[in-house]
DSSP file (Angstrom, degrees, kcal/mol; ACC not computed):
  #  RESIDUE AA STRUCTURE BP1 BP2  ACC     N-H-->O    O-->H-N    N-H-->O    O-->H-N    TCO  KAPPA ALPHA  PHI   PSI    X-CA   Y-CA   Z-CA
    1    1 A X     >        0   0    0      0, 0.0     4,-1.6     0, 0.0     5,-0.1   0.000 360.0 360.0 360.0 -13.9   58.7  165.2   46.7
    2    2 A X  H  >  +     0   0    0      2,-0.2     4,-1.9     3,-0.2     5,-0.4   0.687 360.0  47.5-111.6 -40.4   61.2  166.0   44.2
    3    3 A X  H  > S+     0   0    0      2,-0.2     4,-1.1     3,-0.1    -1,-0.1   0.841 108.0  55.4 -75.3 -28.3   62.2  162.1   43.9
    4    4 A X  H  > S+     0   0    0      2,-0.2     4,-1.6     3,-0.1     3,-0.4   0.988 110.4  44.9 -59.9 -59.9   58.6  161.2   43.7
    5    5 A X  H  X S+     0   0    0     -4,-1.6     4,-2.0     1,-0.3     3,-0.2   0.861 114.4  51.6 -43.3 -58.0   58.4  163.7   40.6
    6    6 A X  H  X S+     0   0    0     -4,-1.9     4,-0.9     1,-0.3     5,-0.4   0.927 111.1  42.2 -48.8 -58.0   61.5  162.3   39.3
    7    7 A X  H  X S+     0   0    0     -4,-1.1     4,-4.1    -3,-0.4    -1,-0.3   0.969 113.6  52.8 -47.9 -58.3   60.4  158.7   39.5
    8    8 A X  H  X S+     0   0    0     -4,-1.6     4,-3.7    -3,-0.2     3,-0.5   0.979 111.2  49.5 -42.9 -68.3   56.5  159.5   38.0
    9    9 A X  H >X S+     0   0    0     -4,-2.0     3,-2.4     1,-0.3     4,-1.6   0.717 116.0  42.3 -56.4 -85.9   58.4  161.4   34.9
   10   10 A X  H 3X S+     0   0    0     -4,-0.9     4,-2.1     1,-0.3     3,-0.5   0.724 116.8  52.1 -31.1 -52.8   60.9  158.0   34.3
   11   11 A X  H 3< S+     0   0    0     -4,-4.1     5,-0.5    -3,-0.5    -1,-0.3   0.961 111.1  42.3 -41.0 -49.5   57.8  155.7   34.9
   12   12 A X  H XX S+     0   0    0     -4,-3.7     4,-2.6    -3,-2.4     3,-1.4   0.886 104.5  62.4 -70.0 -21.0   55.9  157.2   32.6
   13   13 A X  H 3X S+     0   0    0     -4,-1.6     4,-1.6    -3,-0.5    -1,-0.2   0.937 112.2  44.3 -61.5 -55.6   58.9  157.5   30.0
   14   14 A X  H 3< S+     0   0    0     -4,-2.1    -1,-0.3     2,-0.2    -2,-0.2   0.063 117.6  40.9 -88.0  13.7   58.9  153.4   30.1
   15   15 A X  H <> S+     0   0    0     -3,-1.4     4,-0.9    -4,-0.3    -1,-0.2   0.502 111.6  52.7-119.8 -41.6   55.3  152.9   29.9
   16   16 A X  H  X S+     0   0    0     -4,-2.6     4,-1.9    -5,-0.5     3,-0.4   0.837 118.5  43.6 -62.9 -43.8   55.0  155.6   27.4
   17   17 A X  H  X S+     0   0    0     -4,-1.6     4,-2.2     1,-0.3    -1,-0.2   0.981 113.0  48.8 -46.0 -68.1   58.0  153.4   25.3
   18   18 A X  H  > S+     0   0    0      2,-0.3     4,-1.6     1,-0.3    -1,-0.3   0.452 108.7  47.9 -65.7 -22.2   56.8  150.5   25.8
   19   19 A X  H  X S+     0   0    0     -4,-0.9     4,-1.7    -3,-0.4    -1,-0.3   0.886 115.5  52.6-110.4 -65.0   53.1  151.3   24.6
   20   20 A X  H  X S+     0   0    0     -4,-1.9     4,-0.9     1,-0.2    -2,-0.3   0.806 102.2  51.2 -35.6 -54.2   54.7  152.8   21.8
   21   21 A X  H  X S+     0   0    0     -4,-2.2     4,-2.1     2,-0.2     3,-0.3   0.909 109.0  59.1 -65.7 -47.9   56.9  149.7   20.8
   22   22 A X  H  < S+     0   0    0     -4,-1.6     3,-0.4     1,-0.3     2,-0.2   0.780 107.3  46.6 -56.6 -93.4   53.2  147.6   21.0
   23   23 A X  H  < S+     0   0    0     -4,-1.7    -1,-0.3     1,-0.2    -2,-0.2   0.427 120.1  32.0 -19.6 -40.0   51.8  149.9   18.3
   24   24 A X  H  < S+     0   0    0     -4,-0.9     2,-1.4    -3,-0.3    -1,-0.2   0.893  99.8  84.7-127.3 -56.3   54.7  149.9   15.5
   25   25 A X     <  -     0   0    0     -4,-2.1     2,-0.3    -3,-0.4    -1,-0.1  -0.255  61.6-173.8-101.7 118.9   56.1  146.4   16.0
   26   26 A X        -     0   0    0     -2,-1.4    79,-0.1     1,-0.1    -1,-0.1  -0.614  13.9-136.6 -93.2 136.0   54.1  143.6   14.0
   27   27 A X        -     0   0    0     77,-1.1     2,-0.6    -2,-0.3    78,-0.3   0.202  37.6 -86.9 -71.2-168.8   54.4  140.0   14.1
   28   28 A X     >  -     0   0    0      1,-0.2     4,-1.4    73,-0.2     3,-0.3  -0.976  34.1-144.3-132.6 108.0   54.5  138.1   11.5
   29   29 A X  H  > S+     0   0    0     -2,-0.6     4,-1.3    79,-0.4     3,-0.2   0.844  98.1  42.7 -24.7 -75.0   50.7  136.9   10.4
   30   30 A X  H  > S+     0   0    0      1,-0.3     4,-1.0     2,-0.2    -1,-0.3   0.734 108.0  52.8 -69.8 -28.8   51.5  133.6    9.4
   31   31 A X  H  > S+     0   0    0     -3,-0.3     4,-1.7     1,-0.2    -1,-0.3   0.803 115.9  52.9 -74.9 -21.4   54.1  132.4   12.3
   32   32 A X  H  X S+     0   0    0     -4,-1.4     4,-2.4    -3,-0.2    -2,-0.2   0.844  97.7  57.3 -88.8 -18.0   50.8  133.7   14.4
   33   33 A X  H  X S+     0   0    0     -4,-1.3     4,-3.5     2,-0.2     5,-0.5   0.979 110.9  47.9 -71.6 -73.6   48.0  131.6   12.6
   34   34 A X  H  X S+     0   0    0     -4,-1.0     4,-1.3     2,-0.2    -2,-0.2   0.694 116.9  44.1  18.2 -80.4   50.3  128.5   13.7
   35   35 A X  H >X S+     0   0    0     -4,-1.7     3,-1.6     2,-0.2     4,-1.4   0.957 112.9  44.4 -55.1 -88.4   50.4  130.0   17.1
   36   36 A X  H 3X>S+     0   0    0     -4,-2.4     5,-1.4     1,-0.3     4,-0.6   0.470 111.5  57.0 -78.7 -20.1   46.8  130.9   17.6
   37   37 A X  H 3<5S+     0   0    0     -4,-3.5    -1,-0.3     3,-0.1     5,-0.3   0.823 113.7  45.2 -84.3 -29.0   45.4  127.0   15.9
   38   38 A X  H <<5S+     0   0    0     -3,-1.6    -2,-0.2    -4,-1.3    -3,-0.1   0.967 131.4  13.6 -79.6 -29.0   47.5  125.4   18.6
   39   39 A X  H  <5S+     0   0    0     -4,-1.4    -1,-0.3    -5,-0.1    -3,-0.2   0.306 134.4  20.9-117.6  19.8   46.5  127.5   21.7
   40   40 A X  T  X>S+     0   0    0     -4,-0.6     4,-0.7    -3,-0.2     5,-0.5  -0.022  94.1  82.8-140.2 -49.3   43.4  129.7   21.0
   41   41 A X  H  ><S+     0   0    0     -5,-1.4     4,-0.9     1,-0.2    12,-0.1   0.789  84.5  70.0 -35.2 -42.4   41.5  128.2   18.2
   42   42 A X  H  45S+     0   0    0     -5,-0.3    12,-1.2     1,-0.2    13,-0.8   0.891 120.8  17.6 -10.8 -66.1   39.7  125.5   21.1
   43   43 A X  H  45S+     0   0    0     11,-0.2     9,-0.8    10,-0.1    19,-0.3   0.764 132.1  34.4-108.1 -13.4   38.1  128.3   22.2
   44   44 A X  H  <5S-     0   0    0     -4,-0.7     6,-0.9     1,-0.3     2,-0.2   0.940  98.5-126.6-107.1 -20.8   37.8  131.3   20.3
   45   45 A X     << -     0   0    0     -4,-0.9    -1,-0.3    -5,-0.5     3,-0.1  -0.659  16.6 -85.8 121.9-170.5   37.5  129.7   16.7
   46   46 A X  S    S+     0   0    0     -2,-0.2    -1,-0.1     1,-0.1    -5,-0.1   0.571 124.9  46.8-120.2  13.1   38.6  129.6   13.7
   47   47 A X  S    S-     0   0    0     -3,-0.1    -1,-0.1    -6,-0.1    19,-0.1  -0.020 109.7-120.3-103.3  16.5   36.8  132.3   12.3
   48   48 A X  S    S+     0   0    0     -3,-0.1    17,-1.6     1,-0.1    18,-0.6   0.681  80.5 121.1  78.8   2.0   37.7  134.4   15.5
   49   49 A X  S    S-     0   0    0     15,-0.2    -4,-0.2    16,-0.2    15,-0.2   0.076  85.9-107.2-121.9  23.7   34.4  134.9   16.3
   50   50 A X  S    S+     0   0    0     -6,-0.9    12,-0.4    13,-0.2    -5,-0.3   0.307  91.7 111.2  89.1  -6.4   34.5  133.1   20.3
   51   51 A X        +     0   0    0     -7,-0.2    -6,-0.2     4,-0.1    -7,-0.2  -0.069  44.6 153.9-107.4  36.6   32.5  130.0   19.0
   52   52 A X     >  -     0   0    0     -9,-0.8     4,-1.0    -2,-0.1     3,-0.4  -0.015  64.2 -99.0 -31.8 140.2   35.7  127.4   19.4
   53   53 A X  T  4 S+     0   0    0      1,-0.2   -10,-0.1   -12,-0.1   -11,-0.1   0.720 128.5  27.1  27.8 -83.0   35.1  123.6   19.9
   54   54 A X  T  4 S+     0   0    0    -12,-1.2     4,-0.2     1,-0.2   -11,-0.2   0.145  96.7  89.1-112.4   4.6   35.7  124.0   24.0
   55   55 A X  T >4 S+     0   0    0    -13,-0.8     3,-1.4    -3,-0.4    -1,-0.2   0.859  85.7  61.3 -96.2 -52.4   34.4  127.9   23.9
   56   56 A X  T 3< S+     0   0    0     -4,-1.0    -1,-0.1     1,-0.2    -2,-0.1   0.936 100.7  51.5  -7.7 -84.9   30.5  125.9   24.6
   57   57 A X  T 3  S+     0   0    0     -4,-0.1    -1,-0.2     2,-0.0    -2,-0.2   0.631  89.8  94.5 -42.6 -30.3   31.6  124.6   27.8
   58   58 A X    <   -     0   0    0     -3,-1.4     3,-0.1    -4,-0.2    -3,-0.0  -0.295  62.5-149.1 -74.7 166.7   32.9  128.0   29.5
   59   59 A X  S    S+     0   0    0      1,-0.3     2,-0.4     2,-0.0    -1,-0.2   0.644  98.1  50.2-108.1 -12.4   30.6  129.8   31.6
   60   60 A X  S    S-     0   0    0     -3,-0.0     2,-0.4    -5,-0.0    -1,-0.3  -0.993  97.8-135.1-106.5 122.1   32.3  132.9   30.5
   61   61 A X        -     0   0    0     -2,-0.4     3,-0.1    -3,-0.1   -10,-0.1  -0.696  21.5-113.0-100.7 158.5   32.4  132.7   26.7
   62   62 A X        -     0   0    0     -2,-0.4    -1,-0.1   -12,-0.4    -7,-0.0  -0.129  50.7 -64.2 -84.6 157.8   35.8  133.6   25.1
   63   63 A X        -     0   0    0      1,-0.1     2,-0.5     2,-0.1   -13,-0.2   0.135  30.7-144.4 -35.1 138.6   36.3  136.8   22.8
   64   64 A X    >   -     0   0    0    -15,-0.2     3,-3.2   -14,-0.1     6,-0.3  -0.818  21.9-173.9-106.1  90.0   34.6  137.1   19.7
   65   65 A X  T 3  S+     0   0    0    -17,-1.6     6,-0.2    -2,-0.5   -16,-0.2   0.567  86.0  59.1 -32.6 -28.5   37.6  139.2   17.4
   66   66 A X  T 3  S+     0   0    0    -18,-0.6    -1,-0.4     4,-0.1     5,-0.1   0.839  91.4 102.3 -91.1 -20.2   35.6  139.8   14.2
   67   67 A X  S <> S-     0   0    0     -3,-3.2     4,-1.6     1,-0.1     3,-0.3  -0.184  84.4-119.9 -75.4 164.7   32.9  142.0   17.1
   68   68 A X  H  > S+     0   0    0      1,-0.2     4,-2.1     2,-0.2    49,-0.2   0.916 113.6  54.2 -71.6 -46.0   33.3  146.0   17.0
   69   69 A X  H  4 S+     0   0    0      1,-0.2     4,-0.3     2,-0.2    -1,-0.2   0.913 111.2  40.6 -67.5 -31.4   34.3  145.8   20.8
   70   70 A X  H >4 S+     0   0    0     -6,-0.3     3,-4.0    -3,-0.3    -2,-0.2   0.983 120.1  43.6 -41.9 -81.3   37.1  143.3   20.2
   71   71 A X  H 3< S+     0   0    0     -4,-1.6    46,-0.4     1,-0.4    -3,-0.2   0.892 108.7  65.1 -69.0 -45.5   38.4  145.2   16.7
   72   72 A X  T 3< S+     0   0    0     -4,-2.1    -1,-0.4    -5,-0.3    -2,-0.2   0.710  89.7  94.1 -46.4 -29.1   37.9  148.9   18.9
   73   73 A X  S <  S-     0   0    0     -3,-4.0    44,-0.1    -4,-0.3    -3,-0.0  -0.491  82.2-105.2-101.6 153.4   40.7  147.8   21.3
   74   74 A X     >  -     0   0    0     -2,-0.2     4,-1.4     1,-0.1    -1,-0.1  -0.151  15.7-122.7 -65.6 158.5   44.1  148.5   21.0
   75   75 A X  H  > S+     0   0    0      1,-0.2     4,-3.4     2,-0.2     5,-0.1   0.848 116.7  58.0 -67.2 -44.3   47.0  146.5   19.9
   76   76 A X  H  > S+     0   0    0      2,-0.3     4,-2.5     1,-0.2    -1,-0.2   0.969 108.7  47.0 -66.8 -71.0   48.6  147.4   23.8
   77   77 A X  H  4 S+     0   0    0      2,-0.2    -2,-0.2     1,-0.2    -1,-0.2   0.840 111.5  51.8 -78.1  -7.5   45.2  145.7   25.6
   78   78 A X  H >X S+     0   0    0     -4,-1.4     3,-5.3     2,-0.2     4,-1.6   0.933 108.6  47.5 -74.5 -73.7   45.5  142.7   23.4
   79   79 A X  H 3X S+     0   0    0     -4,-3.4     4,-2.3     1,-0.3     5,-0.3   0.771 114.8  52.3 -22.6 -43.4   49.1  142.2   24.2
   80   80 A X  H 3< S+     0   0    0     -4,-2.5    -1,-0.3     1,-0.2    -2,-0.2   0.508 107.8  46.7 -96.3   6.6   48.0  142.6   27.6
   81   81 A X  H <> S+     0   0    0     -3,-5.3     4,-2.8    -5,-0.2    -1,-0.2   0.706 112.4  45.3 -86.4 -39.4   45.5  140.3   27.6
   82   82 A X  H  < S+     0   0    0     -4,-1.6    12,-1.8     1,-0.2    -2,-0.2   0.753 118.5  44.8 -74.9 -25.2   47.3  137.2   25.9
   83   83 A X  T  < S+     0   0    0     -4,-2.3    12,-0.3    -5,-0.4    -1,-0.2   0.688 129.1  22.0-104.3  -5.8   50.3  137.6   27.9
   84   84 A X  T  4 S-     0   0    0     -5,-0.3     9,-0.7     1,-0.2    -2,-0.2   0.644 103.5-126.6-119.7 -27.3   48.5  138.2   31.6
   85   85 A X  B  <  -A   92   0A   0     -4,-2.8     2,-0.3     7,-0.5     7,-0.2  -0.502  24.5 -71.3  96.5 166.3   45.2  136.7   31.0
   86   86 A X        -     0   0    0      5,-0.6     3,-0.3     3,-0.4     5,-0.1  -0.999  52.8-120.6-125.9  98.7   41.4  137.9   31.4
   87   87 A X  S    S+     0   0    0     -2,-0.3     4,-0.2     1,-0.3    -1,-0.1   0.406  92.4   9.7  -3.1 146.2   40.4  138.2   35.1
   88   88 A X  S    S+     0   0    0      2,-0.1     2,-0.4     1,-0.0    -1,-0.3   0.935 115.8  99.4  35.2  39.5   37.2  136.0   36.4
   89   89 A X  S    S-     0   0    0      2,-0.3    -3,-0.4    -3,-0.3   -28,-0.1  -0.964  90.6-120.4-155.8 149.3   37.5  134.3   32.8
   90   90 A X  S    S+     0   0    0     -2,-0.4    -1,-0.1   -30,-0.2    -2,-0.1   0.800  77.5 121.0 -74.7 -13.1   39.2  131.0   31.9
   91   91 A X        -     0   0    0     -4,-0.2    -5,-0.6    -5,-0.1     2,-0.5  -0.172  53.5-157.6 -57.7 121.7   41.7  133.4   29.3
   92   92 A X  B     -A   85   0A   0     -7,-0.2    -7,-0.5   -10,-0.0    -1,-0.1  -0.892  17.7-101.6-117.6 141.1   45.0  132.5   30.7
   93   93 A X        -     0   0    0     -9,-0.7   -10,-0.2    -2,-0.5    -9,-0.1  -0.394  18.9-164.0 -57.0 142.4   48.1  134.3   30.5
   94   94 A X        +     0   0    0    -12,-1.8     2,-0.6     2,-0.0     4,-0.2  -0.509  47.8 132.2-121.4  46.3   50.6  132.9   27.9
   95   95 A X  S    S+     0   0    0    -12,-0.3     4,-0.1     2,-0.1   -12,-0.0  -0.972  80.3  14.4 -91.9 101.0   53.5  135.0   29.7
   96   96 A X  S    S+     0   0    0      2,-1.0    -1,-0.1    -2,-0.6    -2,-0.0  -0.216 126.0  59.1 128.5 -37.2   56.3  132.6   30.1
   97   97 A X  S    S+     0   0    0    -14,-0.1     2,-0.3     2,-0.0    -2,-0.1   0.462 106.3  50.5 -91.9   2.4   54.8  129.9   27.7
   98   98 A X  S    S-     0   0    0     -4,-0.2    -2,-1.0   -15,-0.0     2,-0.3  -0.825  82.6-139.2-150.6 126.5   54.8  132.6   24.4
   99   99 A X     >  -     0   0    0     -2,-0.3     4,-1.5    -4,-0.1    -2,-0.0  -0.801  27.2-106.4 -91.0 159.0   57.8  134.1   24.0
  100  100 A X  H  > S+     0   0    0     -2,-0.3     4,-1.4     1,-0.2     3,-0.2   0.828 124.8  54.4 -46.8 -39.3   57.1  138.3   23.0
  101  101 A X  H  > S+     0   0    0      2,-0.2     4,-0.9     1,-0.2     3,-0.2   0.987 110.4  52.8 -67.1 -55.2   58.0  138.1   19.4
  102  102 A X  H  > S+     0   0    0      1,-0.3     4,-1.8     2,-0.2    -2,-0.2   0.693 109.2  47.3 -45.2 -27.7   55.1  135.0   19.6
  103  103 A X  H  X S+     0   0    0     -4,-1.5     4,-1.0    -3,-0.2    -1,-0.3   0.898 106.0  55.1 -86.4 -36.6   52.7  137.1   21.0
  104  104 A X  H  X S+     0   0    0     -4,-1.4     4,-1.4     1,-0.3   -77,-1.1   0.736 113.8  44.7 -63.7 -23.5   53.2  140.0   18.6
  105  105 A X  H  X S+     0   0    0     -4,-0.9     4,-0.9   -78,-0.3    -1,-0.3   0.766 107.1  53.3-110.8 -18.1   52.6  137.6   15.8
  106  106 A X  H  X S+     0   0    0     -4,-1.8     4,-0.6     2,-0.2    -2,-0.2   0.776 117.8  45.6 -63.2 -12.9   49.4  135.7   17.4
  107  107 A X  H  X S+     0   0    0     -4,-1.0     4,-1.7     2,-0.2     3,-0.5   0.864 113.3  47.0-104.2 -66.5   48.3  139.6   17.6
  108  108 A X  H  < S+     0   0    0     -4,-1.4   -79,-0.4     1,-0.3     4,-0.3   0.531 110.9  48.9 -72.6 -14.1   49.4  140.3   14.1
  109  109 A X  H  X S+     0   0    0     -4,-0.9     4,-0.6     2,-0.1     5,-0.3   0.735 116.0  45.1 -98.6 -12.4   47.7  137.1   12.8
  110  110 A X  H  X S+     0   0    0     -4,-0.6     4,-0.8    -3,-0.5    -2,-0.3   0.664 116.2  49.9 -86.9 -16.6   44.1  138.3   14.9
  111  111 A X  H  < S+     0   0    0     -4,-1.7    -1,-0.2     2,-0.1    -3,-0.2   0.882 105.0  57.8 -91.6 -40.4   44.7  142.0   13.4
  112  112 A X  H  4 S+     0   0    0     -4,-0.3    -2,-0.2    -5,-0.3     3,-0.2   0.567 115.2  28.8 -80.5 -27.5   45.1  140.4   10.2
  113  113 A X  H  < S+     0   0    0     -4,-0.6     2,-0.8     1,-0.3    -1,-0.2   0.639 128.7  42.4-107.3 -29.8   41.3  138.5   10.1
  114  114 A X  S  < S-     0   0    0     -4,-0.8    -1,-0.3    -5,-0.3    -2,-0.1  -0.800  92.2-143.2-125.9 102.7   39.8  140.9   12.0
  115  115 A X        -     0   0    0     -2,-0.8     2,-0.2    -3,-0.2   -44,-0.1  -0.153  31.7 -99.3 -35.6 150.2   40.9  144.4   11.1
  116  116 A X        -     0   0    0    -44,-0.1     2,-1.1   -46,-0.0   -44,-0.2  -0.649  42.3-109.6 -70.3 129.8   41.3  147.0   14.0
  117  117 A X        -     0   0    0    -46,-0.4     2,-1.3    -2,-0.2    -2,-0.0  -0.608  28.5-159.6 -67.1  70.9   37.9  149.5   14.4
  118  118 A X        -     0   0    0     -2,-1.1     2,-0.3     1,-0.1   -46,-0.0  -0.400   6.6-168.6 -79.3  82.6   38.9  152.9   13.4
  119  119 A X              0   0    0     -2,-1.3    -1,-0.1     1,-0.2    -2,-0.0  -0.248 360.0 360.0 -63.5 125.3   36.3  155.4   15.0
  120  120 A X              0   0    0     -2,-0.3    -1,-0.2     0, 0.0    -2,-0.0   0.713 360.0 360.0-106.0 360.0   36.7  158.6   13.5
């Protein structure tokens, strides 16, 4: 029992980091507009708003950024959406094809048109 505890508290230490590290380090806007016309703009647009080119075609239609549910989520479930992918939804992980500093600035150029939702 005493190893489990031990284990949780260190788990949590590195999720707790890591979570942390998503919040405070921002990418670089402009290297992420780059980023985000070559691989996302198809489908989510180039106003952000899910109404891409190939975003038509999906039968699940891709994120609209500028919407309050979109701008309400954290910096941490975007990451973890662009690098793993969106279950049941053609959003594919760009883990392995993105390096981290790339995703932090496709993040930083989507924080950057569409403002984060501060409910107070």
């Amino acid at each position: 029992m005493k190893t489990f505890s031990i284990l949780s508290a260190v788990c949590l230490v590195i999720l707790g980091s890591t979570w942390a590290t998503a919040q405070t380090n921002r990418g670089n806007p402009r290297d992420g507009q780059a980023i985000y016309e070559k691989n996302c703009l198809r489908c989510h647009g180039d106003k952000l708003d899910g109404n891409g080119p190939d975003g038509q075609y999906l039968i699940v239609k891709p994120a609209n950024f500028q919407s309050v549910n979109s701008r309400a989520k954290t910096d941490w479930e975007l990451l973890i959406t662009i690098a793993n992918g969106a279950l049941f939804s053609p959003m594919h992980g760009y883990r392995g094809k993105l390096t981290d500093q790339q995703m932090l600035d496709v993040l930083s150029y989507i924080r950057s048109v569409a403002a984060p939702e501060f409910i107070s």
